[in-house]
N, C-alpha and C positions, 0 to 999 in steps of 0.2 A: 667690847670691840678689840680689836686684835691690833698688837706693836709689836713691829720685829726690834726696832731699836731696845738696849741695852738697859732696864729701867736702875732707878735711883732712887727711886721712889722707896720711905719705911711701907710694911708692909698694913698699917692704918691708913692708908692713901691709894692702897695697890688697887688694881681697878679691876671689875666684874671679870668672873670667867668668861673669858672670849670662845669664841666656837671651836676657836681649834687652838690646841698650848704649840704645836708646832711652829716656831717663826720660821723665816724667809730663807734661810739657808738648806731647813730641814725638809722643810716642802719640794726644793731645788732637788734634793737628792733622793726623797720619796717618789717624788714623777719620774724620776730620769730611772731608778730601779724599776718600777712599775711601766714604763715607756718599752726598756730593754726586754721584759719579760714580755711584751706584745708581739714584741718583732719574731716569738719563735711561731704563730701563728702564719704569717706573712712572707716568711723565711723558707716555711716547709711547705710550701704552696708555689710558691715563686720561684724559685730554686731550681724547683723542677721541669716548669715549662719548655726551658731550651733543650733539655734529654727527651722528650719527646718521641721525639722521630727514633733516637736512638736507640730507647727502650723500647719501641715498639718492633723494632729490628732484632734486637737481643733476644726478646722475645716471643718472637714469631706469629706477633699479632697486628692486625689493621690499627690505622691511625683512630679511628671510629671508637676500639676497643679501647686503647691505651688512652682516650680521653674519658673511658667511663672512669678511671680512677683518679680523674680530676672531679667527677660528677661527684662521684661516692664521698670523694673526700670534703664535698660542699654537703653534702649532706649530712654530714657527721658533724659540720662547724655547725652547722645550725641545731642540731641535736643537743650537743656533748653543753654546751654553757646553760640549758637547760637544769641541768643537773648540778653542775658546780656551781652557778650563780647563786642560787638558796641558798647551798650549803654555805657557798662566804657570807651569805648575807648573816647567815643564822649563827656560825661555829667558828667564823673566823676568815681574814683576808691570807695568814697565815700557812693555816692549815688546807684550805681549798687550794691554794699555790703549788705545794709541796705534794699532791695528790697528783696533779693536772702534769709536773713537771717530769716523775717518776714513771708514768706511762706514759709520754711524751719518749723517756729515754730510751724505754725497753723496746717502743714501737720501731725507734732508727734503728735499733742493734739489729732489730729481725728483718727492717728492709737492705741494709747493708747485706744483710746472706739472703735474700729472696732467690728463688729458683724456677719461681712457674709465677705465672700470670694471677692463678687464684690465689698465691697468698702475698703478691702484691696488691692487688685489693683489697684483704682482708686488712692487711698490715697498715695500708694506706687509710683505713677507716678509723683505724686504734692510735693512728697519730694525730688524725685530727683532734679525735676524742679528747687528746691530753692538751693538744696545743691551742683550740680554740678558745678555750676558756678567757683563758691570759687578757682578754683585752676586754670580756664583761667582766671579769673581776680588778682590773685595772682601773675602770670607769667608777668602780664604786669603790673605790683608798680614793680617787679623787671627787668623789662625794662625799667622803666622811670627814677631808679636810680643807675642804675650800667652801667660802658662800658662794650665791649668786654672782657679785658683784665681780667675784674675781676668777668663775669659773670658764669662762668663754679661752682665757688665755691660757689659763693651765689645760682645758682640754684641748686646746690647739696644738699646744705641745705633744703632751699626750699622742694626738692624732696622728704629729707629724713624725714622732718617732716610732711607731707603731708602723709606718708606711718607708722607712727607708729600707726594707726587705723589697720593696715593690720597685724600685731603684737599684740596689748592689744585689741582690737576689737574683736576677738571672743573668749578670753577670756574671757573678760567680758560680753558678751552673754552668753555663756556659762553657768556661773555661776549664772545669774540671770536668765535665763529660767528656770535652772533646781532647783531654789530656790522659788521666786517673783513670777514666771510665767514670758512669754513671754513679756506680756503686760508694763511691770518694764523697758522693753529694751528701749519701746520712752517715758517713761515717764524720763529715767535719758535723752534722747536727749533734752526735751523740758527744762528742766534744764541747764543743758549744755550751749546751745543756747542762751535761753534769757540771761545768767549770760554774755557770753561773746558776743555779741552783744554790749549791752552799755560799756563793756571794750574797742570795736573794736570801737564804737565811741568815744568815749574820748580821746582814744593815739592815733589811726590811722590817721597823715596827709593826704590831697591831695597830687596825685604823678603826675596826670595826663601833662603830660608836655604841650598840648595845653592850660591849665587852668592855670597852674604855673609856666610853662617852665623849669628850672631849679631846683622850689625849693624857687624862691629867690622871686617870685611875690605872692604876697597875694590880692587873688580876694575879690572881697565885699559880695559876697556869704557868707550868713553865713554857709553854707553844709561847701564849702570849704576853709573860712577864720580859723577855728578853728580847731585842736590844730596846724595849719600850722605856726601860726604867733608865737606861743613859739617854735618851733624847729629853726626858722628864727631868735629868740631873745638869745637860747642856745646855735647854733653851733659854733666849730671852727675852721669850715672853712671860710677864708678869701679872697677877692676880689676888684678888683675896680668895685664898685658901678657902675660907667660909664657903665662899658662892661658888666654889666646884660641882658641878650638876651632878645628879648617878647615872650609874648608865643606862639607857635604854632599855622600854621593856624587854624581858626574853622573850623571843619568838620560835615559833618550830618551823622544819624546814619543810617549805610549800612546793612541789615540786611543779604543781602547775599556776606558781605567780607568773610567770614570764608568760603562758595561756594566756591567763586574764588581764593582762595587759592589754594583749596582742586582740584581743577581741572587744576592749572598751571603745566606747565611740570615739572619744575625745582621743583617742590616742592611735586608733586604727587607720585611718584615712593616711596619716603622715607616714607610719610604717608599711604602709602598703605602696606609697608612693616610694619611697628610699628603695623597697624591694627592687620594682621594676626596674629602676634607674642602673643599683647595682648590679643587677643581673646582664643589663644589655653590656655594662660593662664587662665584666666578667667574659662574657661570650668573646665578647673584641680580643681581651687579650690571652683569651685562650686558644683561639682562632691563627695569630702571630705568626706563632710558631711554624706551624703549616703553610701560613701563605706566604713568609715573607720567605720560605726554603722553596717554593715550588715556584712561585713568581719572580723572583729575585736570583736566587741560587747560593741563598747566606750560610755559610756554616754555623754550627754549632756557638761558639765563641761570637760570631757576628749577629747570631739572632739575640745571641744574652743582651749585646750592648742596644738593639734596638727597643729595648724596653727602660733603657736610660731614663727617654725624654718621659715615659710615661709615670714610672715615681720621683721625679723631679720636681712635678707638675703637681702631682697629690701633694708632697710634703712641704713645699712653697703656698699651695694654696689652703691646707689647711692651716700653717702658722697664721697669715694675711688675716683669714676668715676669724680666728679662735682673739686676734685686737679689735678686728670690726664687731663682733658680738660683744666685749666689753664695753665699747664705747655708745652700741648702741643700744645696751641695758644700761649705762648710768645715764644717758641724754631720757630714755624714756621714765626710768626712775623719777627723776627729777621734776620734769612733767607733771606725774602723776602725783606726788607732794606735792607740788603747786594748786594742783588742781580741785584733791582732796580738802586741803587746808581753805582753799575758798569754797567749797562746799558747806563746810562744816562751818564757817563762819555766817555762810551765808542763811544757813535754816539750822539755828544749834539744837530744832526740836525733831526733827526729818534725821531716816537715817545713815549713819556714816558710812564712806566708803573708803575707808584708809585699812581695811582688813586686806592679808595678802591673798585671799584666794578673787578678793578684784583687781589686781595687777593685773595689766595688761598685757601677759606675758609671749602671746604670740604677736603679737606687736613687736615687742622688744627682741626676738629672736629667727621668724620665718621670715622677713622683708627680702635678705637676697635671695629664697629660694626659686622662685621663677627665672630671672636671671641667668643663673647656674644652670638649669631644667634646658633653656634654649639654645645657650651656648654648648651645652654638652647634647643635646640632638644635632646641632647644625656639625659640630666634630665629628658624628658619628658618619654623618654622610660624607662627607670630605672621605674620611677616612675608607670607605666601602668604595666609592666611583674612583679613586686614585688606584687604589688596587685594581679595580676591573683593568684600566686602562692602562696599566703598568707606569704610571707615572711616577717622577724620581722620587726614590726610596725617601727622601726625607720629607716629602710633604706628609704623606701618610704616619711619619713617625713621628711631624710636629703638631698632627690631630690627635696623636695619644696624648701626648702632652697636656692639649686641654681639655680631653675628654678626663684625664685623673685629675687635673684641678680643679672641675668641677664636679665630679659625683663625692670624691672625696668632702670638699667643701662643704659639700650638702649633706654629708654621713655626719660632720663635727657638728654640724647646726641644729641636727633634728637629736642626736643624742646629748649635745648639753641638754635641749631643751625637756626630753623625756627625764634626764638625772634631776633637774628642776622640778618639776611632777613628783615625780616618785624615788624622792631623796632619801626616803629610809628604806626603800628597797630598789636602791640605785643599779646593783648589779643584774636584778632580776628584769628590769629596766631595759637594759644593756641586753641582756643574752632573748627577750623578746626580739629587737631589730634584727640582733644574728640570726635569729630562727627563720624571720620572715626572710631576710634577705639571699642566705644560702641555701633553702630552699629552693626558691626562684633562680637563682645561678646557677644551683644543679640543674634545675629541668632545662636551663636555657644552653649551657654548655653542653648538653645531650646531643641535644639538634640541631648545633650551630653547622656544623660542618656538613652534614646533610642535607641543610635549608640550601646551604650556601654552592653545594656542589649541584642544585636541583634551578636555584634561579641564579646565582651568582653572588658578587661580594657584596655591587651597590644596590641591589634591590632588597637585600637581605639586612643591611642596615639603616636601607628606607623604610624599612616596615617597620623596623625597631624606635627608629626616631619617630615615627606617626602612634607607636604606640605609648612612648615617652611621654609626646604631648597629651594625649587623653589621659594619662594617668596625672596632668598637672590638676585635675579637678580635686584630687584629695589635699593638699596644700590651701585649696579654695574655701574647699569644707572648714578645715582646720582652724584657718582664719577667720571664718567666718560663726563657726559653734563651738569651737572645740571650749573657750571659755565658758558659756554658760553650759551646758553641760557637765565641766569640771565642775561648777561649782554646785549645783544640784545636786550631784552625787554626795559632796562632800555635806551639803545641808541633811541629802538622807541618811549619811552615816552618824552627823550629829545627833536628830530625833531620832535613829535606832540604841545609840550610847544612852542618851538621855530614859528611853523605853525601858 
């Protein structure tokens, strides 16, 4: 069991290797590096919404046009972690970073000089590629050093700093479109980047637990002996050296784990749901730009700030969410000890159910999803009839608000609960949901503008909300199978070990 406090203890009394040698200060600055590396995903997405209009002008194409390189570039997020997630899972949280970050940089140098439509496309694809990774491989450094118990709250953070791009992000588009030009947008990215790049090599340890297990093994790699061996020389946390675990088997790199995630039952209903969700989102604020300039008459700088309320709203509601899923895995923990232990007393021949794959664990982690589901339909419509009806600008921009505090909320719920699943292949985990989700947001940011110009705003996010709610039956599913299912599979991979 794991203590951050300072031990005293000789080292005959020191106590078992804990899951993670990291204490409470080093995890604090492992999330907040790993949180920052998120935001370039977010950043380079968001950033660009409020130029818009004006890049479609610059470049002498339709609004229609200049939205497929939001499409394209959702497609590439959902792509590109495919790829990088194995690899971190397999080679390194290190080395997958330093990959992801490097074409990341090269892709803003070449959008900063773009010149024609097709190779902002192009360019637009090869930045996703680098920058969506960042937060399936973020998701699993905070798989390899947190438990259950403590996990809700650090991916909350996680979440929420991953989401303040979706807050100052078109802000500061905004601002420099309608100042610098467009162009000033990747050139502060290729800034950005390379600055903190070599900051994310310097302090970011290896986390990978096949490579360093706990934390407490230091490989001869130099990628991942450094700065691993000072956090190993700073922490204080303490152990018997004896009981140091090895590392994890080695594995090779699976380029269709995140597939087979994405296709199990126990795990597909829920990511199919989070799709949908995200995607109507998506649409909404891709949408913005366009209506709040045509309906309204906002500048550039005034459309940035109308996306204020909407990562406000994310990054408040997934911190709230990321303490309620602690509290509501140690209340249901609890429970289930109780429960177990009269069990077992009561028939010591009958048998036991204190193994973890009978944890209750969709219990302890989908309760608010419904909730989040209706409240983020009933915003959507708010948000689509105010706009028909040009009603004041701030009612439709305090439906963003809670339409990001809830799909958000509901993105941190369903990915702790997959990292919990599938903890030794957390990342691969992680870039499954990306797949399914920007998928879906590509197809649905195709046609938003289209739908919208054919029937209008409110009927177009009436549809969306009546589709929200029929997608609530995978959540149902979830709750209902998704446990005995897990644990079947897991009984067949025992008798196939055993075979």
């Amino acid at each position: 069991m794991q203590t951050d406090a300072p031990a005293t203890k000789s080292p005959a009394s020191a106590p078992e290797a804990p899951y993670s040698i990291f204490d409470k200060r080093q995890k604090w600055l492992i999330i907040a590096l790993v949180s920052t590396a998120a935001t370039f995903s977010g950043f380079a997405s968001n950033i660009y919404f409020p130029a818009l209009p004006t890049i479609a002008g610059d470049m002498n194409v339709s609004t229609e046009q200049i939205n497929l390189t939001v499409t394209s570039y959702l497609i590439f997020q959902g792509i590109a972690p495919n790829l990088w997630g194995p690899i971190s899972d397999v080679k390194g949280r290190r080395i997958a970073y330093a990959g992801t970050f490097i074409v990341f940089l090269g892709a803003c140098i070449g959008l900063a000089e773009a010149k024609n439509y097709a190779t902002l496309i192009v360019l637009r694809c090869l930045q996703s590629a680098g920058s969506a990774s960042t937060i399936a491989i973020g998701s699993g450094v905070i798989g390899d050093i947190t438990t259950r118990a403590e996990r809700g709250s650090f991916m909350g953070i996680f979440q929420a700093g991953l989401l303040v791009p979706v807050a100052a992000g078109p802000v500061i588009g905004g601002v420099l479109a309608g100042t610098l030009g467009w162009r000033a947008i990747f050139w502060l990215l290729v800034i950005y980047s390379g600055i903190f790049l070599l900051i994310l090599l310097a302090l970011l340890p290896e986390t990978l637990r096949s490579v360093v297990a706990n934390g407490s093994r230091v490989p001869s790699n130099w990628m991942a002996e450094y700065p691993l061996i000072f956090y190993n020389k700073t922490t204080t946390v303490q152990w018997d050296q004896d009981t140091t675990p090895p590392p994890g088997e080695k594995k090779r790199i699976d380029l269709t784990g995140p597939f087979c995630i994405l296709i199990r039952k126990h795990a597909a209903p829920i990511i199919l749901f989070l799709a949908i969700y995200y995607a109507v989102w998506q649409m909404s604020i891709t949408a913005m730009s366009s209506l709040f300039k045509d309906r309204y008459g906002l500048s550039e700088t005034q459309i940035g700030l109308t996306f204020i309320a909407n990562g406000v709203g994310s990054m408040i509601g997934t911190l709230i969410t990321g303490k309620i899923l602690d509290m509501d895995y140690r209340r249901i923990k609890a429970e289930f000890e109780v429960r177990s232990a009269a069990n077992i007393e009561a028939s010591m021949d009958g048998p036991r159910t204190t193994e973890q794959e009978d944890f209750p664990l969709e219990k302890a982690r989908l309760r608010l999803i419904p909730v989040f589901a209706v409240l983020q339909c009933l915003s959507l419509i708010l948000f689509g009839w105010t706009i028909q009806y040009s009603v004041h600008i701030a009612v439709p921009v305090i439906s963003t608000f809670i339409t990001g505090w809830t799909v958000v909320s509901m993105q941190s719920v369903i990915m702790t609960y997959l990292v919990d699943i599938y903890n030794e292949k957390s990342a691969a985990a992680s870039a499954s949901i990306n797949l399914a989700r920007c998928l879906f947001a590509a197809g649905g940011t195709s046609f938003v503008m289209p739908l919208i110009d054919a029937v209008g705003v409110g009927v177009t996010f009436t549809i969306c909300a009546g589709v929200q709610l029929l997608a609530l039956g995978g959540p149902l599913v979830q709750w209902r199978f998704a446990a005995g299912w897990r644990k079947a599979e897991l009984e067949e991979e025992k008798n196939i070990s055993r075979a």
